[in-house]
N, C-alpha and C positions, 0 to 999 in steps of 0.2 A: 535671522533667516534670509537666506538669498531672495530675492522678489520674482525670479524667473522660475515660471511654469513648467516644466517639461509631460510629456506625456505619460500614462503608464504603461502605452505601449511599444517605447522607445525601446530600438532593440540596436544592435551591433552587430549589422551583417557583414559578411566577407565574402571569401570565393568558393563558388561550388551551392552548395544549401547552408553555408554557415549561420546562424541567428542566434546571440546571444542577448538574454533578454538581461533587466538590471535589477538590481533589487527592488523593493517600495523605500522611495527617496522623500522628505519631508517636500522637498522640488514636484511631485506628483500630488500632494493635495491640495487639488483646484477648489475654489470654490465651489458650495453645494447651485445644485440648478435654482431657476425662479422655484419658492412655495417649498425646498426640499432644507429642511434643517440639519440632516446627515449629510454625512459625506456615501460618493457612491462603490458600494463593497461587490467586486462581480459574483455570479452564482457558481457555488461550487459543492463535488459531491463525488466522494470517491469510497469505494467498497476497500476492509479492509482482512484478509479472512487469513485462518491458521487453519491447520489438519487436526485431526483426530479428536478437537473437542473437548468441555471442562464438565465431568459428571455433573449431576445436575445437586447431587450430596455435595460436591466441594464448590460449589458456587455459593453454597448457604453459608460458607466461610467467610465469604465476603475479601475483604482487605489483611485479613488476619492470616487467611490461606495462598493460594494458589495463585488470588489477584494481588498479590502484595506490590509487586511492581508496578502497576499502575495506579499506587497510593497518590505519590505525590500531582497524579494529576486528576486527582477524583472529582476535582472542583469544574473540572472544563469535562466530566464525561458523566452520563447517566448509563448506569448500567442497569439492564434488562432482564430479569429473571424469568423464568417459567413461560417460555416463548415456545408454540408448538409449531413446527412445521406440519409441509402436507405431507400423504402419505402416512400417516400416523397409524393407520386401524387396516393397511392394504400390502399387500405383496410389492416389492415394485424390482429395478433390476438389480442392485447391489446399495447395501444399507449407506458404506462408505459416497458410493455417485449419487446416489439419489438424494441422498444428507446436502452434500456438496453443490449439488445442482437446485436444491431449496434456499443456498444462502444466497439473499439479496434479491431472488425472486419471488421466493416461497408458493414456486410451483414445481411439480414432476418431471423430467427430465422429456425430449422429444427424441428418444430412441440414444444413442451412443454421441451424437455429435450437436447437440442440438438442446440450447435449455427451455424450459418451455415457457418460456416467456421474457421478456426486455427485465434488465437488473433496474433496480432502482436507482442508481445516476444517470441511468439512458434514458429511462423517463422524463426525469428531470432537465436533464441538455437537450432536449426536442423541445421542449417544452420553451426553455431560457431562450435557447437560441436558434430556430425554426430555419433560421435562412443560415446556419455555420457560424462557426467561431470566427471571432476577430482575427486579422490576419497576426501572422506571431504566435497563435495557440495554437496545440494541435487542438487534432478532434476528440482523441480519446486515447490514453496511453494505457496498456497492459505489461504489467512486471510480477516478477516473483522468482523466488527462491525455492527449486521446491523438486522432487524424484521421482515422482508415480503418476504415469502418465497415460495411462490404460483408456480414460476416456476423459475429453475437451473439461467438462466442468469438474474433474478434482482438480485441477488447478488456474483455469480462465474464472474468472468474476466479474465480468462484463460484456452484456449483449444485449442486441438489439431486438426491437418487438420478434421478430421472427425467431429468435432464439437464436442466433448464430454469432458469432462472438463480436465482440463492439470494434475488436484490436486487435494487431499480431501480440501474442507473448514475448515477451522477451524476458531472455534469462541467464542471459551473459551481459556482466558487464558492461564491454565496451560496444555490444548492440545497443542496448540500452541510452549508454553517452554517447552514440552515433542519432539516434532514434529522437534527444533531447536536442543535442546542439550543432546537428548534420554532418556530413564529409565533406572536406577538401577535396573537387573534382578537376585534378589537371591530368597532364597528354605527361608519359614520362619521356620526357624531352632529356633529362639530365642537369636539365639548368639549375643551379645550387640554391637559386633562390624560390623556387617552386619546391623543389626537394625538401627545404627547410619548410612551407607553410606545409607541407603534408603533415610533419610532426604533429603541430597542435592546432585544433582549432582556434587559439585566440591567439596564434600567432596570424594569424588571417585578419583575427580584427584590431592589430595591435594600433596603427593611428588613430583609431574610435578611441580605445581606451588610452592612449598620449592625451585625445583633447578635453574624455570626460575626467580625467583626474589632474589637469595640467590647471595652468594659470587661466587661459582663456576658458575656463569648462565654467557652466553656466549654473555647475552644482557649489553648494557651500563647502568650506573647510572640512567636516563632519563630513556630508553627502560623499567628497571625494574621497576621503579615508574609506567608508563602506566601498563602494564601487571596485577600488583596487585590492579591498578583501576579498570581495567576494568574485573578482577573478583570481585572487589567490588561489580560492577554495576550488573553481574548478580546475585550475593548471591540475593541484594536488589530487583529485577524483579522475584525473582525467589518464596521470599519472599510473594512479592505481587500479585503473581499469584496463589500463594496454602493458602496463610493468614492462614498460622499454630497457631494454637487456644493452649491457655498455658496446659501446663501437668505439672503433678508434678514427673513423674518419666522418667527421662531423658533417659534409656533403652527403654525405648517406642516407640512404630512410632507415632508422632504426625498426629492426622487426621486434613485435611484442611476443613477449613467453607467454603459454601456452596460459591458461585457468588451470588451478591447482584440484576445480571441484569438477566432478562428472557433467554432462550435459547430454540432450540427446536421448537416443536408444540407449546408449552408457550407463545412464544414470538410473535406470528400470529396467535391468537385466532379465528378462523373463518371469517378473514381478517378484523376483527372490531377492530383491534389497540389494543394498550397496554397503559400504563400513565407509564410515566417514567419522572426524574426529570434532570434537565442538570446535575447537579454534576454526578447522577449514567452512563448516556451517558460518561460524557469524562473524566471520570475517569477509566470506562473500555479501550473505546477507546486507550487510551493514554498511557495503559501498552499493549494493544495490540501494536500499532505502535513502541512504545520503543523498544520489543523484535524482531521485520522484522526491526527496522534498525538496532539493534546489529549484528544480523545474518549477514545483508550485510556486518556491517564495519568487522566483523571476516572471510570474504569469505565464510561463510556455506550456501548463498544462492545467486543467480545471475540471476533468472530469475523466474518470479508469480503475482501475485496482492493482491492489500489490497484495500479491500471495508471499506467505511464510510456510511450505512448509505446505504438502496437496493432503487432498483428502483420502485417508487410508493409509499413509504415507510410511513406507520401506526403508528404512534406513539402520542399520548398527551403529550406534551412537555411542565412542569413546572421551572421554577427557575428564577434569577433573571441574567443575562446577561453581564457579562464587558467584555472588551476590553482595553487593555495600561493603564488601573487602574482607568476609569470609567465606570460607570451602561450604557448601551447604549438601554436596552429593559428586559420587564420582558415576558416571554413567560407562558402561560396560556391559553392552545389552543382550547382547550372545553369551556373554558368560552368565553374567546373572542370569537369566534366562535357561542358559543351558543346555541353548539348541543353533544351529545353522541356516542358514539360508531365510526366507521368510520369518520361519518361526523363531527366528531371533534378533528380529526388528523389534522395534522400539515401537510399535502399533498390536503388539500383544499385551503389553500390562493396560490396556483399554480395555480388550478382550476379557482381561482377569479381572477388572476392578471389582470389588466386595465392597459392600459401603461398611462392611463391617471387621477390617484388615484396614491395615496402615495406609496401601497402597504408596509406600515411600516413590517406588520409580518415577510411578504415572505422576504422584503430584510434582515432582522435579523435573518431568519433560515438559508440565501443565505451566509451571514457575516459569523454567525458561523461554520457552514461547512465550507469556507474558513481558518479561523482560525484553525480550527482541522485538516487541511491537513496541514498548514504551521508548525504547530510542530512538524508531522511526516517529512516534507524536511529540516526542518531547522536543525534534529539532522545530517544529509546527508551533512551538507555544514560548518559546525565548523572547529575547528584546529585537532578536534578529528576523522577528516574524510580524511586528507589531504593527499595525495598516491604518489608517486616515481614522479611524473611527473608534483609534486607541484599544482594541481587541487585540487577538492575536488573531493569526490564521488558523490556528487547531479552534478557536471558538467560531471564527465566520465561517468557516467551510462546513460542510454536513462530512463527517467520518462515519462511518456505520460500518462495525463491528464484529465478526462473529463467523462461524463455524458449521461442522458438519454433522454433529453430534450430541444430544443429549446425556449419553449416558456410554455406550461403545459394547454393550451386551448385545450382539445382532440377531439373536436368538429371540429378541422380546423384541419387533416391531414397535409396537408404542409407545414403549421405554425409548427406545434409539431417536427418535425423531420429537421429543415432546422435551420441554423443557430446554431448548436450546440458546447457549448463549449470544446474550448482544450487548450491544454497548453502542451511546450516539452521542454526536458533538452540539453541543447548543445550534449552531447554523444559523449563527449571530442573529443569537435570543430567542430563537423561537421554540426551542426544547429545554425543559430544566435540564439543570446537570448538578453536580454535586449529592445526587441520590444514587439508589439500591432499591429498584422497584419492582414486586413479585407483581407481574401484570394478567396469569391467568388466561392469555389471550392467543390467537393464532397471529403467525408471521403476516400472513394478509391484511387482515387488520392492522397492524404495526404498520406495516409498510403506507398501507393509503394512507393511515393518521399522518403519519409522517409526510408523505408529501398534500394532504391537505392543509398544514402547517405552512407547506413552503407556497402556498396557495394556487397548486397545481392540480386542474380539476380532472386532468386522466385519472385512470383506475387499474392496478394490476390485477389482475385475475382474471376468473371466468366470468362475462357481460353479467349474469343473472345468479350470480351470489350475493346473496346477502351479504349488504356492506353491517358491522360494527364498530365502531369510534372508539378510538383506544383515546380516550380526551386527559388524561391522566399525566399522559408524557407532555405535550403540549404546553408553551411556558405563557 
């Protein structure tokens, strides 16, 4: 191993707001402080939510069902059963917002724009870090994929005490890889050599990375192979998020082709859905999520949410369906279905679920959402994630988990809001994980256990409720 130090917050700036941060380098594990035997793991805590919810009948499936995708990492996740949100036994203004607006707060919405109360990582980032993040991180990053946009919390998941959102959303791509790794801010002059840093951002930092992966770089053999991977990987994301269209004169700024997926007013046409086909869903998706875990593994971000998909969520969803390399359902939701507009989105077999009928659709849109979160945690839990204290980052981080929904019958209040799913990341060590716990308890409760774990003595709710200890979860 090299003997030289370097920071973990060594970053690769260039011109404009450029900051590219690096991976966790064996070169960044310092010794522990006087009296401390660990190594030091920053705090982190991000909300991670889907739409329309897993009945509370097919969760008792377990791994066998609908959670099948998130088998192979049962081990780094505890998942939560029989979770009630608020709002349970009350009117409130729409089953789908008022669901959506309980995940990670598990309070009732503050009118249309407004959640009514701080998400659980905002808690927790006041808490960490009172006086701001270290330079290099943002403060809080908001992302998602996602078409129904009627009011702020079907699809934000992070906000501050007051209830107002923590982040801008972002939901295009190359906002997003603008938002992680900055813009290239020059005068258009014409000069060929500014022309050309516009292109990419790491062509802005490219003598940083000559010296960290060259002969004089102060990282090991190993350390300098990762480094120039992992500028690989964002040239390639970065690539994929602008899909620079060919030019024939290389002086030129290439202009990026449009996004292949709606965005916008576009994408929630007068709440009568969209037609979208699986490939364009989680092939956006999928570079959205690539770039928020880059951002973690490089420390540029440690606390926000990433939406899959809002709550209520409008969409006609074609294509054909696999799983571990066979076809499992072709989705076709207006035909199956039968009907147009609204009523041929893919958020009506919620509507119909029977616990006593197959329910084929719902559990194959329920799969794949699960599948499409499991490739955003799985990048989180590799070798390429693994940090000073031999974990990974899907285990030190706090992930939490979950939805709008208990059940999707909106006609039964009780039912819709009771029994909602969750799921949480150990948050290195301090929740089991590798369990399936029916906890019988409300969101509130969950949520303070949960951060009395992370030995933070705020409180989410109303001052004068009755606090409960979900002690259960706690490792």
């Amino acid at each position: 191993m090299n003997n030289s130090v370097i920071s973990r917050r060594t970053l690769l700036k260039g011109l404009g707001s450029i900051s590219v941060g690096l991976p966790f380098l064996e070169e960044m594990m310092a010794a522990p402080g006087p009296g401390s035997t660990t190594p030091e793991i920053p705090v982190r805590a991000f909300n991670l939510f889907f739409g329309l919810g897993i009945p509370a009948p097919l969760q008792k499936e377990g791994f066998e069902g609908v959670l099948e995708p998130l088998a192979p990492l049962k081990d780094k996740l505890l998942i939560l059963r029989d979770v009630d949100q608020v709002r349970c036994d009350e009117s409130g203004i729409n089953a789908h917002f008022d669901g959506a607006s309980g995940a990670f707060t598990a309070e009732p919405p503050q009118g249309e724009a407004r959640a009514g109360g701080p998400s659980i990582d905002q808690v927790i980032r006041r808490h960490c870090y009172p006086n701001g993040m270290p330079a290099g991180v943002a403060p809080t990053v908001v992302a998602g994929t996602f078409f129904r946009r009627s009011r702020v919390s079907r699809y934000v998941h992070s906000y501050n005490p007051d209830g107002s959102v923590a982040a801008t959303m972002q939901e295009r791509p190359r906002e997003l890889f603008d938002r992680l790794f900055g813009t290239v801010a020059v005068g258009d002059t014409g000069n060929a050599r500014e022309q050309h840093l516009k292109r990419s951002v790491l062509d802005s930092v490219l003598e940083q990375y000559r010296f960290y992966t060259g002969q004089r770089s102060p990282l090991g053999k190993a350390s300098r192979a990762r480094v120039a991977d992992h500028l690989d990987r964002i040239r390639e994301f970065e690539q994929r998020a602008f899909s620079p269209a060919q030019i024939e004169d290389e002086d030129r700024l290439r202009r990026p082709d449009p996004s292949m997926v709606l965005h916008g007013g576009l994408a929630d046409p007068g709440g009568e859905g969209i037609d979208i086909t699986l490939d364009q869903l989680t092939t956006e998706w999928r570079l959205m999520a690539d770039l928020y875990a880059t951002a973690i593994q490089m420390d540029r971000v440690r606390f926000g949410s990433l939406t899959f998909l809002a709550a209520g969520e409008r969409i006609r969803l074609t294509g054909d369906y696999h799983f571990n390399g066979s076809k499992r359902f072709t989705f076709d939701d207006s035909r199956q279905l039968n009907a147009g507009g609204s009523q041929g989105c893919s958020h009506e077999w919620w509507h119909k679920f029977n616990e006593k009928r197959t329910n084929e659709a719902l559990k194959a849109h329920a799969h794949m959402k699960m599948r499409e979160l499991a490739w955003f945690l799985t990048r989180l839990s590799g070798p390429d994630s693994v940090e000073a204290n031999g974990r990974t980052i899907l285990e030190n981080a706090l992930f939490t988990i979950s939805t709008e929904s208990g059940d999707g019958r909106h006609s039964d209040v009780k039912r819709e809001l009771s029994g909602v799913f969750h799921a949480i990341t150990s948050a290195n060590g301090r929740f089991k994980t590798g369990q399936i716990m029916d906890l019988g308890a409300e969101g509130l409760d969950v949520y303070n256990s949960m951060l009395h774990a992370m030995e933070i003595p705020d409180a989410m709710g109303p001052s004068g409720r009755e606090k409960v200890p979900v002690d259960g979860i706690i490792a």
